[in-house]
Residue frames relative to the residue before (quaternion, step in Angstrom):
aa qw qx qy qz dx dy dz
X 1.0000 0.0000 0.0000 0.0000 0.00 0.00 0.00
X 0.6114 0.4480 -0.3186 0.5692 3.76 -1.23 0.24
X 0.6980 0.4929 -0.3760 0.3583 4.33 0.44 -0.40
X 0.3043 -0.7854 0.5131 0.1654 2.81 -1.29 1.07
X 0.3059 -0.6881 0.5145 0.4100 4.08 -0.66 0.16
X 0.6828 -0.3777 0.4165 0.4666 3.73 -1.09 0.61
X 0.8242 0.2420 -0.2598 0.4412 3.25 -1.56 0.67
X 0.4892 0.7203 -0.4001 0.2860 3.90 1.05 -0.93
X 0.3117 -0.6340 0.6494 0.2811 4.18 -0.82 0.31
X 0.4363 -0.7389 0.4732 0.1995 2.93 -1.30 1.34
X 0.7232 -0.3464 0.3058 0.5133 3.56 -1.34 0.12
X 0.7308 0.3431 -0.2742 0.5226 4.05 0.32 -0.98
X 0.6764 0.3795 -0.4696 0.4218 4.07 0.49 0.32
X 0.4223 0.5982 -0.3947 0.5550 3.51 1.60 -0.25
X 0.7749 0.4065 -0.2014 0.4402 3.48 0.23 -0.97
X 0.5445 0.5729 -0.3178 0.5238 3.49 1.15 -0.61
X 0.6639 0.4624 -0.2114 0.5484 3.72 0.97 -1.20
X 0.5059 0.4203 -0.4550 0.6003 4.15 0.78 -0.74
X 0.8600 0.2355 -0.3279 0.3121 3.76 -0.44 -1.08
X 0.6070 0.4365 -0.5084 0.4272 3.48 0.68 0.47
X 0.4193 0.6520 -0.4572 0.4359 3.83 1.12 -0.03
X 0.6142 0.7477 -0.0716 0.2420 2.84 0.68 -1.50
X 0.8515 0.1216 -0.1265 0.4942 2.65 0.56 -1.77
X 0.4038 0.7201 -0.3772 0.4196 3.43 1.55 0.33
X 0.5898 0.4408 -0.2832 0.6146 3.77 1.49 -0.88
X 0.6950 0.3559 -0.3969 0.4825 3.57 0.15 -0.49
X 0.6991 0.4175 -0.3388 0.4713 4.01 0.62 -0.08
X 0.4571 0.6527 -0.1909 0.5732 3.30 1.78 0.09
X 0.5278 0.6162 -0.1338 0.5690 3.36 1.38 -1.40
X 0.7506 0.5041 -0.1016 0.4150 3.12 0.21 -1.62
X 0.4083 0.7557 -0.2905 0.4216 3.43 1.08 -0.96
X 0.8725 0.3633 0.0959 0.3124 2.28 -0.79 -2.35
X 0.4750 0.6671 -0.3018 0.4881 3.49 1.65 -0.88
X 0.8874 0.2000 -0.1844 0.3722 3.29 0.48 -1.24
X 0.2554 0.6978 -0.4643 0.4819 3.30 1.74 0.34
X 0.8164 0.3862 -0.2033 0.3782 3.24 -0.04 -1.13
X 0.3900 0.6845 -0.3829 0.4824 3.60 1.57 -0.65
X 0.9333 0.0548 -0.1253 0.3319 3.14 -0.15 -1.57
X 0.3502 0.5481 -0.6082 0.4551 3.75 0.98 0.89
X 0.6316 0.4619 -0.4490 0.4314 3.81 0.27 -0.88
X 0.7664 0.4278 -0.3307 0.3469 3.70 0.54 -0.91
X 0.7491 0.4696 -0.2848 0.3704 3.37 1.26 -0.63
X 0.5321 0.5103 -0.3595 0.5721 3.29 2.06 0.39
X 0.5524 -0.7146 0.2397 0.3561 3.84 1.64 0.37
X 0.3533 0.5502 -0.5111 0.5579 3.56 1.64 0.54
X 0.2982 -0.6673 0.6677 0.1413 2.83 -1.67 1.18
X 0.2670 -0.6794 0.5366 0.4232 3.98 -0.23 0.70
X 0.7468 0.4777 -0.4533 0.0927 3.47 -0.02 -0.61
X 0.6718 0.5297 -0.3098 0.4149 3.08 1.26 -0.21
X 0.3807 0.6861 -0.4162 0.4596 3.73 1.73 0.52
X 0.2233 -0.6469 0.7229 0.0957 3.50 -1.01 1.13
């Protein structure tokens, strides 16, 4: 257990590849966040005041 086969990506370039996913979904996130912002405003709902 724990072996890699020749050519395999170690455990920290896996991880290197999750945290660039990452920060690609959370900049995604963010997007869509403000997508939705400014449809709600241009339909006259303020979001901030939405519980």
């Amino acid at each position: 257990m724990g072996r890699c086969a020749p050519g395999d990506r170690s455990i920290a370039q896996r991880l290197d590849t999750m945290e660039q996913e990452l920060g690609g979904v959370r900049q995604d996130l963010g997007d869509v966040k403000r997508l939705l912002t400014a449809v709600a405003r241009a339909q006259g709902i303020d979001p901030d005041t939405i519980s």
